[in-house]
N, C-alpha and C positions, 0 to 999 in steps of 0.2 A: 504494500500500500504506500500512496507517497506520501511524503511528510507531511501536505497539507490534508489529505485526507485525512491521515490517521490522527490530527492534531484536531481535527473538526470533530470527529469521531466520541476520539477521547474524551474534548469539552465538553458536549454532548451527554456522554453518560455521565459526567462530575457531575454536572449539572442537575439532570434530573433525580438523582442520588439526594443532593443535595438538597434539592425541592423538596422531594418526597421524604425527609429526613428520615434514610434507610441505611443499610449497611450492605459491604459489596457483597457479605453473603446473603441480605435479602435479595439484590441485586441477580443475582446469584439463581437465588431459587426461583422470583420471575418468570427468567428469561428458560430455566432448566440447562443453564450452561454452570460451568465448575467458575468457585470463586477463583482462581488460577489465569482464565480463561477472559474473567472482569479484570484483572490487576492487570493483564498482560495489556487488553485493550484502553481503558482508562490512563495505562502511559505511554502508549501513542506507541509499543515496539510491537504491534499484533502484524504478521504477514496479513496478506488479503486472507479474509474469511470464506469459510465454505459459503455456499449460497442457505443452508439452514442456520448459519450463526448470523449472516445479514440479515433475514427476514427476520428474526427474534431480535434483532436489536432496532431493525426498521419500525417493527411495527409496536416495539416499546415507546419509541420517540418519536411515534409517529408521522415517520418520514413516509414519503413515496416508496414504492415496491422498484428494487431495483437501483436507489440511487447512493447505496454502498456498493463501490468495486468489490467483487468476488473472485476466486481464484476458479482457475476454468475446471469443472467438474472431472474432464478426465486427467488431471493432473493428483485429483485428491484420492484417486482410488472408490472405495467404493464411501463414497457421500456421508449416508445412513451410519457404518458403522461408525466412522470417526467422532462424527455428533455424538452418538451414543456413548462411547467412548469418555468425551469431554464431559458431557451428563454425569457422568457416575463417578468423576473424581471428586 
């Protein structure tokens, strides 16, 4: 992701963190991604996200569908597991 993205990203989730006066592991449970997965993005060093960790953050901060860069699906292997994966740390 590039800087500026991941920096908009970032702010983005501090932000509504902050709003919502929650903790990254509510944050966390939310979205059904690993607090790991929030600290990583929150400091702007997250690679592009699958296309199931943009949608859960899109449609947290209610952005448009699509306007987080994602990594191209056949780069991540299979999709489902890794999400899954990141779920359950």
């Amino acid at each position: 992701m590039s800087g500026e993205d991941s920096t908009r990203l970032a702010r983005a989730l501090i932000e509504f963190r902050e709003a919502e006066g929650i903790s990254e592991r509510e944050l966390a449970r939310r979205t059904w991604l690993s607090e790991a997965t929030i600290r990583t993005f929150e400091r702007g060093r997250g690679d592009l996200p699958t296309p199931t960790v943009a949608r859960s953050f899109e449609e947290l901060l209610g952005w448009a569908p699509g306007s987080i860069k994602t990594a191209p699906s056949e780069a991540m292997g299979c999709e489902a597991s890794a999400d899954s994966a990141m779920a359950l740390e």
